[in-house]
C-alpha positions as semicolon CSV with decimal commas, in nm:
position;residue;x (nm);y (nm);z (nm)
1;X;-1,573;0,829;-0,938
2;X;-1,333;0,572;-0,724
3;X;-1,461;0,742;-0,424
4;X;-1,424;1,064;-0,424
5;X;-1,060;1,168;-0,312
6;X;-0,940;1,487;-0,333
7;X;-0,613;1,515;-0,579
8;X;-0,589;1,804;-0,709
9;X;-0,720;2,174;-0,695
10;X;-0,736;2,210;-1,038
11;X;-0,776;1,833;-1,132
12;X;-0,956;1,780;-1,480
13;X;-1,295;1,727;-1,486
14;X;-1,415;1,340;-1,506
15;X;-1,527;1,239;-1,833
16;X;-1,370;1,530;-2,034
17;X;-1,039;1,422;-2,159
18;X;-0,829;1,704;-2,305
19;X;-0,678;1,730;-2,640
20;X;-0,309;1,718;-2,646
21;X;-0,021;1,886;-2,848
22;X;-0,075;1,708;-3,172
23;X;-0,387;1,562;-3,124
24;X;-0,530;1,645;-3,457
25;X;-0,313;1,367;-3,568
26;X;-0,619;1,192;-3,468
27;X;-0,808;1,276;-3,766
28;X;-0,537;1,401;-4,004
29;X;-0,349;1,065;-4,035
30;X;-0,482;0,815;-4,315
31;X;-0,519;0,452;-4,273
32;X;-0,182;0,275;-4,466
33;X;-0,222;0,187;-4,806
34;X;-0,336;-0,128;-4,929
35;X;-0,469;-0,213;-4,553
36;X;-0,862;-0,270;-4,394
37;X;-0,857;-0,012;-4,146
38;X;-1,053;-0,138;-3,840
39;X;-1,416;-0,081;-3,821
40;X;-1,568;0,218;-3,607
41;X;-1,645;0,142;-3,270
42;X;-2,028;0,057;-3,247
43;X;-2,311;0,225;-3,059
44;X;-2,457;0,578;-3,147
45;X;-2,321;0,845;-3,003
46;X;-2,657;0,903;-2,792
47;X;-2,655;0,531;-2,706
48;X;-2,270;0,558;-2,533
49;X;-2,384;0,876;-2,408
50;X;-2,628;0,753;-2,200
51;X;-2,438;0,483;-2,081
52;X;-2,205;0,712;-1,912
53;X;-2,419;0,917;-1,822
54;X;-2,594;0,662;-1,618
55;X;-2,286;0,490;-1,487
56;X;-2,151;0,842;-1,379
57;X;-2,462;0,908;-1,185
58;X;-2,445;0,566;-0,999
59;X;-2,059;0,553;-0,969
60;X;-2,090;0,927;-0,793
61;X;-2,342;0,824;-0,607
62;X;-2,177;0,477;-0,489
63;X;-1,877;0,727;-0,419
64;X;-2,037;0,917;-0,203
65;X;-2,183;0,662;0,004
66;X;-1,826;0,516;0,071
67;X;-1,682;0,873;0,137
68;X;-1,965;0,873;0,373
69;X;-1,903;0,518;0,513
70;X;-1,531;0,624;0,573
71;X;-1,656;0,928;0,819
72;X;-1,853;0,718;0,963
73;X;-1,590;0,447;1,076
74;X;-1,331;0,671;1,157
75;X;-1,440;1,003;1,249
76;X;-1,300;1,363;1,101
77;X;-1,033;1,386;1,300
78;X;-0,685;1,176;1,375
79;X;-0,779;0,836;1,204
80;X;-0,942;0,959;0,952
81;X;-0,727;1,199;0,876
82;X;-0,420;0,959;0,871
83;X;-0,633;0,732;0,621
84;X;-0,670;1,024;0,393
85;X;-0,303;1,092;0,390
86;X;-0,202;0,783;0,352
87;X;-0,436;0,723;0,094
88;X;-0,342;1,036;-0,094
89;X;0,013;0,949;-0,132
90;X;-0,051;0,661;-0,363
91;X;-0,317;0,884;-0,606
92;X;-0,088;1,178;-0,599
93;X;0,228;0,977;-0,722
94;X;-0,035;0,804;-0,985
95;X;-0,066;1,158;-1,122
96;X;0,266;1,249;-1,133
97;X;0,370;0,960;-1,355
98;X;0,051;0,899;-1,504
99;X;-0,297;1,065;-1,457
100;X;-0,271;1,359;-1,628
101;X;-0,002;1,234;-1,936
102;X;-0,259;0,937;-2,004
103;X;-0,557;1,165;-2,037
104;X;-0,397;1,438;-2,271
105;X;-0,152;1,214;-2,499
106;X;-0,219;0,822;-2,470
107;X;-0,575;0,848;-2,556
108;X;-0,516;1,044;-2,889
109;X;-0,202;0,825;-2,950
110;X;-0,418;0,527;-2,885
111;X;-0,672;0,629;-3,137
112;X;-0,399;0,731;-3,418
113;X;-0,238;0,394;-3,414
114;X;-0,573;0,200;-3,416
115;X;-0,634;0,419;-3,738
116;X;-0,322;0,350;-3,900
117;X;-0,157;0,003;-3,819
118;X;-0,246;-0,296;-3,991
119;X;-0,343;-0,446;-3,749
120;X;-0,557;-0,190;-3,533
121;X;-0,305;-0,071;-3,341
122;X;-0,310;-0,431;-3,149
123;X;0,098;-0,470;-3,120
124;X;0,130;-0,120;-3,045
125;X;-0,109;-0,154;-2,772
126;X;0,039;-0,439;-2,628
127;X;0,399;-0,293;-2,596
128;X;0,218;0,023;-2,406
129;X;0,044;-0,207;-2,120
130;X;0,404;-0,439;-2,096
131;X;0,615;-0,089;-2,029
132;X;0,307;0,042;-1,838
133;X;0,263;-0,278;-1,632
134;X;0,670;-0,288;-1,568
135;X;0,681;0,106;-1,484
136;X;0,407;0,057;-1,227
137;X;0,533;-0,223;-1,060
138;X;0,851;-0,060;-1,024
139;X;0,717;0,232;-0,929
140;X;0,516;0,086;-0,616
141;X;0,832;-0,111;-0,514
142;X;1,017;0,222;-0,488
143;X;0,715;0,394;-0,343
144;X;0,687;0,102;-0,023
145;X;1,117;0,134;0,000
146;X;0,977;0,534;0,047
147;X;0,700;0,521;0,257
148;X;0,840;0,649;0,585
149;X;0,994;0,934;0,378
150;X;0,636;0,950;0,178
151;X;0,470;0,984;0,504
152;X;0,680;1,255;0,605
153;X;0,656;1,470;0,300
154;X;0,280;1,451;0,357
155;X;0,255;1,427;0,730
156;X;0,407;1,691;0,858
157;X;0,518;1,749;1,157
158;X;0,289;1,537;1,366
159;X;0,367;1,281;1,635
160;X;0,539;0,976;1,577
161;X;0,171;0,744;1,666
162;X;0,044;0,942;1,367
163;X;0,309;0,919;1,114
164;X;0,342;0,565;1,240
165;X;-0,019;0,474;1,140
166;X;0,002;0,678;0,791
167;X;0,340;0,479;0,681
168;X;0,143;0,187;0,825
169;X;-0,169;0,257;0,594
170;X;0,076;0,331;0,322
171;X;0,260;-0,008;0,322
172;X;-0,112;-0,147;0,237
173;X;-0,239;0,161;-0,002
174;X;0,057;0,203;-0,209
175;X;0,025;-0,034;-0,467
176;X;-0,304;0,112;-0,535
177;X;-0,080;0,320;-0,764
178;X;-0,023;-0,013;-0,984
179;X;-0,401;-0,083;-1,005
180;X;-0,497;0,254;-1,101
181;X;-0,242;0,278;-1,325
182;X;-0,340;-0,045;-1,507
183;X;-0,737;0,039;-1,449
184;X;-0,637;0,390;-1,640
185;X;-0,475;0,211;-1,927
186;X;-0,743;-0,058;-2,002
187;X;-1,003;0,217;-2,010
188;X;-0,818;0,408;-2,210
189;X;-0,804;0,090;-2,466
190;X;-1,183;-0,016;-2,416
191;X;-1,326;0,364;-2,472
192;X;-1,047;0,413;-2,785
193;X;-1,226;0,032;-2,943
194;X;-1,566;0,230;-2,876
195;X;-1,636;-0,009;-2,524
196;X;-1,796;0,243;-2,258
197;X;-2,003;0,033;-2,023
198;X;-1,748;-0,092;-1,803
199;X;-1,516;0,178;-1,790
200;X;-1,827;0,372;-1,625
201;X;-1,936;0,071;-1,398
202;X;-1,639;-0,073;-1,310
203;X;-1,558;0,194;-1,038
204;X;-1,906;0,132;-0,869
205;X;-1,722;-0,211;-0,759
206;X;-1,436;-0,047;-0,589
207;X;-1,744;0,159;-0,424
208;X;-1,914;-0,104;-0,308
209;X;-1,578;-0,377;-0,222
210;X;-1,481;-0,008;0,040
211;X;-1,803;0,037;0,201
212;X;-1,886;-0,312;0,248
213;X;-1,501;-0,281;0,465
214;X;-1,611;0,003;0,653
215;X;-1,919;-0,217;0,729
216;X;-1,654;-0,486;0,833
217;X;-1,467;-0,261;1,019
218;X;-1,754;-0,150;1,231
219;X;-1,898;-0,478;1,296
220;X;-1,534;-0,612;1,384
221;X;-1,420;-0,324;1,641
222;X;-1,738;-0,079;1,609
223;X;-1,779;0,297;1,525
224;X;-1,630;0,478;1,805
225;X;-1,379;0,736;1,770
226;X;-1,016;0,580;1,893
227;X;-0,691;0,727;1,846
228;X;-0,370;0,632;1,601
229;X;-0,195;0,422;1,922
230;X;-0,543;0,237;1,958
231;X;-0,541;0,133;1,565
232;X;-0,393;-0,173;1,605
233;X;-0,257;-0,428;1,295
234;X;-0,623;-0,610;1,220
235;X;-0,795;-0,231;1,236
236;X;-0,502;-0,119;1,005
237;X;-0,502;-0,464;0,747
238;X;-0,913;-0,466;0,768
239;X;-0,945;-0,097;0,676
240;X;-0,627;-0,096;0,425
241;X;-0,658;-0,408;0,275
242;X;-1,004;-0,319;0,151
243;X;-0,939;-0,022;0,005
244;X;-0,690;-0,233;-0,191
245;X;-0,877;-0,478;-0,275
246;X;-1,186;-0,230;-0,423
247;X;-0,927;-0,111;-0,674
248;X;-0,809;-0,386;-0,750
249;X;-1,160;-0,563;-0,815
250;X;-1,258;-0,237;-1,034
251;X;-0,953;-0,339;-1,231
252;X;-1,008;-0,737;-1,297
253;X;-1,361;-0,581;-1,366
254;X;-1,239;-0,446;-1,713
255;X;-1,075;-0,741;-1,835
256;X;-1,401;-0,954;-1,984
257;X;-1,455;-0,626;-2,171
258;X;-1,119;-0,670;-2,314
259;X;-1,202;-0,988;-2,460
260;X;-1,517;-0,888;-2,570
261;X;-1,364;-0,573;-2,811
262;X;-1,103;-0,802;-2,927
263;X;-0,838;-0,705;-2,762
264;X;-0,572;-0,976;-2,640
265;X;-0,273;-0,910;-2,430
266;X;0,107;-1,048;-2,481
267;X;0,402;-0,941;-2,328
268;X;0,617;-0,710;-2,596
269;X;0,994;-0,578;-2,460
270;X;1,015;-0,383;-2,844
271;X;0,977;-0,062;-2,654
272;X;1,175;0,159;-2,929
273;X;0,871;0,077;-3,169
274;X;0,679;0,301;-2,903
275;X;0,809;0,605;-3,048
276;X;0,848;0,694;-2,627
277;X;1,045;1,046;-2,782
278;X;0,707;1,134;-2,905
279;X;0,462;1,077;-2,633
280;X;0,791;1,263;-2,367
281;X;0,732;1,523;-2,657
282;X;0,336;1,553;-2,595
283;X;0,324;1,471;-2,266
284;X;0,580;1,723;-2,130
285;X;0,377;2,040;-2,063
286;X;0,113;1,763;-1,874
287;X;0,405;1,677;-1,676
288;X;0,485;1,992;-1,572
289;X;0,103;2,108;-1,522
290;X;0,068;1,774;-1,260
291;X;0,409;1,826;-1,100
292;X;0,310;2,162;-1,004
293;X;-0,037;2,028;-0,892
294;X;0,184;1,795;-0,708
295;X;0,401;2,049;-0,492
296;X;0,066;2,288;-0,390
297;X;-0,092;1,892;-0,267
298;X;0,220;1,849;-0,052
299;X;0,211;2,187;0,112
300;X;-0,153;2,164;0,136
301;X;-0,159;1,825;0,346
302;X;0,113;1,942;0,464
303;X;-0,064;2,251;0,643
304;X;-0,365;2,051;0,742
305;X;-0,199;1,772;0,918
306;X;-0,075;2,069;1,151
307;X;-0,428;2,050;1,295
308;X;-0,448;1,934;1,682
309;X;-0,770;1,831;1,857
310;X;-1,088;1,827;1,707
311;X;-1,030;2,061;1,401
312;X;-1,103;2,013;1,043
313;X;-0,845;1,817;0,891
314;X;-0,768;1,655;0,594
315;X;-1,078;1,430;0,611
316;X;-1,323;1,735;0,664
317;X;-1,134;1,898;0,349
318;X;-1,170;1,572;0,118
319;X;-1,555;1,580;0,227
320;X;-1,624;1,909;0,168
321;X;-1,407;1,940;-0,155
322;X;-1,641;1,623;-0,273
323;X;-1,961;1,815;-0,208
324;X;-1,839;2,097;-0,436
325;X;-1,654;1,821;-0,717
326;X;-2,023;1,713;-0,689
327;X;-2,217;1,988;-0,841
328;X;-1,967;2,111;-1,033
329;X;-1,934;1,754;-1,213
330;X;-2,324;1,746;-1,213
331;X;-2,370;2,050;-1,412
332;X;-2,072;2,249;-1,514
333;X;-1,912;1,921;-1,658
334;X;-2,225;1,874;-1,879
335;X;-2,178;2,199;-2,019
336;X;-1,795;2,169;-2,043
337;X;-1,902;1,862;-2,258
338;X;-2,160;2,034;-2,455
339;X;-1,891;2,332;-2,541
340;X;-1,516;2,132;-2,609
341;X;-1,651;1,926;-2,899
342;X;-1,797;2,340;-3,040
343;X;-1,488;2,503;-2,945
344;X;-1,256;2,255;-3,073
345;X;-1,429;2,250;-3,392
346;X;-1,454;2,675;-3,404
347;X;-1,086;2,634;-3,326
348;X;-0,975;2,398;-3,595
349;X;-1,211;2,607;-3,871
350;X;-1,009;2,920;-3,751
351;X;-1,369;3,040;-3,698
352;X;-1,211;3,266;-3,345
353;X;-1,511;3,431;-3,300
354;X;-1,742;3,161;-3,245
355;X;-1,540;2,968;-3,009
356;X;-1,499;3,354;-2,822
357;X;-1,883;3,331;-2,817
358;X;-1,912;2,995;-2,726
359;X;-1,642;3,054;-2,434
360;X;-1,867;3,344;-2,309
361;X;-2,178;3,179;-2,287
362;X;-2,018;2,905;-2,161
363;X;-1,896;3,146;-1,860
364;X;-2,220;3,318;-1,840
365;X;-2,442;2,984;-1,825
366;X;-2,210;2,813;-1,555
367;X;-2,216;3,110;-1,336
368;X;-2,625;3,177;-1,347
369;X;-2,662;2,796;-1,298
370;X;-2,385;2,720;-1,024
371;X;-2,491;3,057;-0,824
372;X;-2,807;2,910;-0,603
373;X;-2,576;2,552;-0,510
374;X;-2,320;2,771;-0,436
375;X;-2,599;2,964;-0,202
376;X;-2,770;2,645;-0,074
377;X;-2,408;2,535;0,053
378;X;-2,358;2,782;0,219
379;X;-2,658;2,916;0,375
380;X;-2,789;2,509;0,459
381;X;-2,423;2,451;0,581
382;X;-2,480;2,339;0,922
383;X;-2,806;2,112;0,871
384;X;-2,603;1,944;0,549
385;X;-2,311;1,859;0,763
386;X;-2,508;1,722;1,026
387;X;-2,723;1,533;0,728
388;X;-2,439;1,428;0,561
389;X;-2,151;1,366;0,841
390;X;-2,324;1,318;1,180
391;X;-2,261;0,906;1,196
392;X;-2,103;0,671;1,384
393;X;-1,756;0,781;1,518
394;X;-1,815;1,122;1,344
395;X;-2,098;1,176;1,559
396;X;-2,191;1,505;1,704
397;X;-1,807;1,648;1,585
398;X;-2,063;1,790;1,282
399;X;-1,979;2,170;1,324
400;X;-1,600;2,122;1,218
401;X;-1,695;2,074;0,873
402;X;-2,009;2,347;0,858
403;X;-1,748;2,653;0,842
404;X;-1,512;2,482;0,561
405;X;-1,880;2,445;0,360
406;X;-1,940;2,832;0,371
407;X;-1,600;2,901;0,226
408;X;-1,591;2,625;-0,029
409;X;-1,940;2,754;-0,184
410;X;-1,743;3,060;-0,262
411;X;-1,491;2,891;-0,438
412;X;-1,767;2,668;-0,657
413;X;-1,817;2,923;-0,934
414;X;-1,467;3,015;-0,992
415;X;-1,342;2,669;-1,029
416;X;-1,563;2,551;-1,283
417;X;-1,501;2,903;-1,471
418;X;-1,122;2,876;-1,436
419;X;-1,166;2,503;-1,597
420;X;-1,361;2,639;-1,869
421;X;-1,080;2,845;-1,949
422;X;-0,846;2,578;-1,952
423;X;-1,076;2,354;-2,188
424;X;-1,030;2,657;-2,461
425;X;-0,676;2,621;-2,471
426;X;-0,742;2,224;-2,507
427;X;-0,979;2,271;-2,753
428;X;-0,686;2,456;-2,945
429;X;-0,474;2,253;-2,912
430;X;-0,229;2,367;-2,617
431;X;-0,124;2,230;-2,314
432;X;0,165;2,437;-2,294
433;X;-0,026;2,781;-2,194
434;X;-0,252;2,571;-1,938
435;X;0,094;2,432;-1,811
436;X;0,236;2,790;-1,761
437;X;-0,058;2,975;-1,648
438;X;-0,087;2,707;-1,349
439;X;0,273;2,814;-1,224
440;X;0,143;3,138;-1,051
441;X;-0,189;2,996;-0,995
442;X;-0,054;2,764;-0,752
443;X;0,197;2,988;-0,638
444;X;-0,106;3,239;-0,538
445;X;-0,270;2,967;-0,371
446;X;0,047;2,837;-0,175
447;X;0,120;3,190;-0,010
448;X;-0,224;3,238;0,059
449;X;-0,281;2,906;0,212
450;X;0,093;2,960;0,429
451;X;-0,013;3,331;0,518
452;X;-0,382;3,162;0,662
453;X;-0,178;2,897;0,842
454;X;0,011;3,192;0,979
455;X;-0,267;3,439;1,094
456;X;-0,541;3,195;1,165
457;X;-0,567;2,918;1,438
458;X;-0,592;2,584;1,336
459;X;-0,909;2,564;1,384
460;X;-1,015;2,764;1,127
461;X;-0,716;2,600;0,898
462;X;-0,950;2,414;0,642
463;X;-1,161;2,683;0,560
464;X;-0,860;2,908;0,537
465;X;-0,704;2,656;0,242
466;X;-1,068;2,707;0,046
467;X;-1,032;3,036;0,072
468;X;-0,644;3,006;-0,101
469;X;-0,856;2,771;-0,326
470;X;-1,151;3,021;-0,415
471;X;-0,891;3,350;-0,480
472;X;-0,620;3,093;-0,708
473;X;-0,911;2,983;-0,905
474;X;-1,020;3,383;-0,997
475;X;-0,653;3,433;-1,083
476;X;-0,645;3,173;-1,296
477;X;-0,993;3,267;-1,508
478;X;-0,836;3,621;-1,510
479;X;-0,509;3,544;-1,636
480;X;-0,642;3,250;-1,885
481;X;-0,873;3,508;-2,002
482;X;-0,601;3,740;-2,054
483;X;-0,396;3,506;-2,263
484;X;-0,693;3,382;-2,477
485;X;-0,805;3,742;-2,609
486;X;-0,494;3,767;-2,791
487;X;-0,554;3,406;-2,957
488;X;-0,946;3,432;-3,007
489;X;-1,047;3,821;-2,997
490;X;-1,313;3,987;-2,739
491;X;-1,533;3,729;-2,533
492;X;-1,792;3,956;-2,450
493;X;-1,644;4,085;-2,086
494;X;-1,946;4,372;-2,101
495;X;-2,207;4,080;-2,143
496;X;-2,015;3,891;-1,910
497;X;-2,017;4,122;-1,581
498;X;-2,386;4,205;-1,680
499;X;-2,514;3,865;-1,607
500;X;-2,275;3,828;-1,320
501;X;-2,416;4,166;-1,181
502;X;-2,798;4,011;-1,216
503;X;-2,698;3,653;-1,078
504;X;-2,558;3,831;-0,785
505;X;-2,843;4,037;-0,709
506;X;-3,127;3,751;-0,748
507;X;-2,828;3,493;-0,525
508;X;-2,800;3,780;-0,284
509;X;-3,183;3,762;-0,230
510;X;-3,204;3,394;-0,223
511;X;-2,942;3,388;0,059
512;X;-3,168;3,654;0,280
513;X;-3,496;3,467;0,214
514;X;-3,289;3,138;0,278
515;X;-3,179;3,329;0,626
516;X;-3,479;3,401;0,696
517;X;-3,620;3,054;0,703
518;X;-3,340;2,926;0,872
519;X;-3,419;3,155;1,177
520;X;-3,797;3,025;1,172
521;X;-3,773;2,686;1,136
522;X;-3,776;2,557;1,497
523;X;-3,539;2,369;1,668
524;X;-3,173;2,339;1,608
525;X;-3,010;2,095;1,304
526;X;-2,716;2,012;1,513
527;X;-2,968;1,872;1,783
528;X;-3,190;1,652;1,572
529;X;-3,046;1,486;1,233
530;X;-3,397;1,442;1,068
531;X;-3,457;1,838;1,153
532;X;-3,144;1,894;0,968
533;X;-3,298;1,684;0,648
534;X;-3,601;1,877;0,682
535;X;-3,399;2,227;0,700
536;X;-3,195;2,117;0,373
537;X;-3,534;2,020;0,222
538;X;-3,717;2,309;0,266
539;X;-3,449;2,546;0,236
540;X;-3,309;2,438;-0,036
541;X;-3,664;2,455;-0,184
542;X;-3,684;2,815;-0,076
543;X;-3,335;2,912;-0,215
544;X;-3,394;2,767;-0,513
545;X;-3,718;2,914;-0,552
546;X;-3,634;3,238;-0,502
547;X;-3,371;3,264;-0,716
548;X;-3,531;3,135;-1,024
549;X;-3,815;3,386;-0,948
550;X;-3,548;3,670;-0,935
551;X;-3,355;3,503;-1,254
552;X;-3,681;3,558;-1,444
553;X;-3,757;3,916;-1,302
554;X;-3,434;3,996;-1,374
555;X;-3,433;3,812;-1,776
556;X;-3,089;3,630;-1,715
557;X;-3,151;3,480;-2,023
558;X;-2,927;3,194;-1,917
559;X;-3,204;3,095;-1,652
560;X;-3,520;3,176;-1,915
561;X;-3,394;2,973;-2,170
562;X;-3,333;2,667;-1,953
563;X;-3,690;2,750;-1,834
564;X;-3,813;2,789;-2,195
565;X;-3,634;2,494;-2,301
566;X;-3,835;2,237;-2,001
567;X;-4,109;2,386;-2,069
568;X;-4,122;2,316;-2,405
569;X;-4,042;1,958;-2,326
570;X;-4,341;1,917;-2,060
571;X;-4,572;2,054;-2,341
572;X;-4,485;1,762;-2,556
């Protein structure tokens, strides 16, 4: 996790690359005759396993620290929000050109050609990174020609001090689409030669290059809230220059690992030998499933740079949105992982049933584990922003982000169900369906969002886009789930709403005990930052307590056999 910023509502889940349109290829297409094919990557599966798993837990963590460093500095409101812009523009044209085409077609192409070329796919590779690396730079030349019109694509309407200070930002945060870019490819290379380590721990580097900034920052010119005519050009090169400089460190991070798998770069022009045809073939419906992502980003930012005062803006949202990337990447990811390789598998076997039962459990085991987070954020919503966000020039300005917290806990469970979805088309393979369904899913959540800005002040704008979030993400389980039972039979809806029925009731309880505790604590969170930690501590003990003591009087068996299963585990 580079640190946490919000790209897309329905961005793919870190760590669980997608399958593409042809990506059975993978396995399907023999080495060349009369050739050594190159030996399999080394490590045990368990071994890599638990090197990402470990880098992912201190990259996150890393991430979240700098998230928090960057509230700190700047406060939630007109600085901060103009860095988040700014600093948006740069990952959201990444995406568009790259992010979600890499993921879904490069990798498997990647793997293919290191299968079947004589030479491990080495030349092939090369001429990739050269068009990549020329692409890029391009790219970020046209991008800083752009950057006023960037700025007001993303802006909105807001005064010219504030657009002035985003395009500034921008001239300094843009070519953080070439380093990304490049960062994307290399890991891409290193995981596809069986290197994990510094993929994973690279990012911590761009973590730690950003917060030791915002330490920079403070020290030069201090934590106190200023506004966009105050931010003058050392505030604007200190704060954007390091942010440039992280990514760019977490890229010349990868290249010893480069050397060590074997892999040596040369500048190739041969770009027909690319077979581009066939990767604009495979990576089409990606295209189209980012570029819609794209236009719901622009009318989002658009929407919450309409903010005035102190209201939650962009920055609040990207916190917030964080919190809830957080547990879904914590726990629904692991399960997501668990499930793809199954369902894939199920898939390819024509064995429909299975993956329908695997996709159900799936559903049912993300819900009745998600459901007391979901309750903790939004019962402890007030003492975790104050926990979390009450620092430096973000001090006291706490309760802006409390209300967006209640709203995105409702949106926590269907996000990581609608993604589900979308990994059993993946696990197919199809990208096209995903690519199609996410046209009125985003459509849903773009009227919603413009009817909220419409009926609701803006200071109740950020929770208003969560809740065009939280109803675009039920549409889109619903209508994925509409498409699949054609494709894979019944998923066991009956068995389904039954656990959703008992989660609810034993969550429903856990939020009234949680209440209750809340009201007899003493003392007020917002008035005392180490009452808040206590009030998350013991209420999310309480919360969590509860509801695993109504899970088991209730025998969601989703709950008992994660009980059973640590149990049996302690006993040993």
């Amino acid at each position: 996790m580079a640190g946490g910023l919000y790209r897309s509502a329905n961005a793919m889940p870190e760590g669980v690359p997608p399958p593409a349109d042809g990506a059975m290829l993978i396995s399907t297409t023999p080495a060349i005759e009369g050739t050594n094919p190159p030996p399999e990557p080394g490590g045990s599966a368990a071994g890599n396993s638990a090197i990402m798993a470990a880098g992912s837990l201190v990259s996150r963590g890393t991430g979240f620290l700098r998230q928090l460093m960057i509230t700190a500095t700047l406060g939630t409101f007109a600085v901060g929000n103009a860095y988040t812009t700014a600093q948006i523009i740069p990952g959201m044209v990444y995406e568009f050109l790259l992010g979600g085409i890499l993921t879904s077609v490069l990798v498997p192409v990647l793997v293919r050609r290191r299968k079947a070329d004589p030479d491990g796919g080495q030349a092939y590779t090369q001429r990739l990174l050269s068009l990549a690396v020329l692409t890029l730079a391009g790219a970020v030349l046209l991008a800083l020609v752009a950057a006023p019109w960037l700025t007001v694509i993303y802006a909105g309407r807001q005064d010219s001090d504030y657009q002035d200070l985003v395009t500034g930002l921008s001239y300094l945060l843009l070519p953080i689409l070439f380093f990304s870019g490049v960062s994307a490819l290399l890991t891409a290379i290193l995981n596809t030669r069986g290197h994990f380590a510094a993929p994973m721990w690279a990012p911590i580097l761009n973590n730690v290059v950003v917060i030791a900034t915002c330490g920079l920052y403070i020290g030069l010119y201090g934590a106190t809230l200023v506004q966009p005519d105050q931010m003058s050009a050392g505030r604007i090169l200190v704060l954007g220059g390091g942010t440039l400089l992280g990514i760019a460190i977490q890229t010349a991070g990868l290249l010893p690992a480069l050397r060590k798998v074997g892999f040596r770069w040369r500048w190739r022009f041969d770009f027909r030998a690319l077979g581009l045809r066939e990767l604009g073939r495979l990576g089409g419906w990606m295209f189209c499933y980012v570029a819609v992502n794209s236009f719901g980003l622009i009318v989002l930012f658009n929407l919450l740079n309409e903010v005035k005062g102190k209201s939650a803006g962009p920055l609040v949202y990207n916190n917030v949105f964080l919190l809830l990337m957080m547990a879904h990447g914590i726990i629904a990811v692991s399960i997501i992982t668990a499930l793809l390789p199954r369902m894939s598998a199920a898939a390819a076997d024509g064995r429909y049933e299975d993956m329908a039962a695997d996709l159900s459990r799936g559903t049912r085991t993300v819900t009745a584990v998600l459901a007391p987070i979901a309750v903790c954020y939004a019962v402890l919503a007030d003492p975790i922003a104050v926990a979390l966000f009450d620092y430096g020039a973000a001090r006291g300005e706490s309760g802006s982000t409390s209300p967006v917290l209640v709203v995105a806990a409702l949106a926590l469970i269907p996000f990581a169900v609608s993604q589900l979805f979308t990994f059993a088309f993946w696990a197919m393979p199809d990208t096209r369906m995903p690519a199609l369904i996410n046209v009125p899913v985003v459509a849903v959540r773009v009227l919603l969002q413009v009817i909220v800005f419409a009926a609701l002040s803006t200071s109740f704008l950020a929770a208003g886009m969560m809740i065009g979030n939280a109803v675009s993400y039920i549409a889109a389980a619903v209508i994925s789930a509409w498409f699949l039972r054609p494709r894979i039979g019944q998923i066991g809806v009956a068995a389904i709403l039954r656990t959703f029925g008992r989660v609810l009731i034993a969550a429903l309880g856990a939020t009234l005990v949680g209440l209750l505790v809340m009201v007899l604590l003493p003392g007020e969170a917002a008035s005392n930052r180490w009452l808040a930690f206590v009030e998350v501590a013991v209420g999310g003990a309480v919360i969590g307590g509860t509801y695993l003591g109504l899970a088991l009087l209730l025998r969601i068996r989703e709950i008992t056999d994660v009980v059973t299963m640590v149990r049996r585990r302690l006993g040993r």
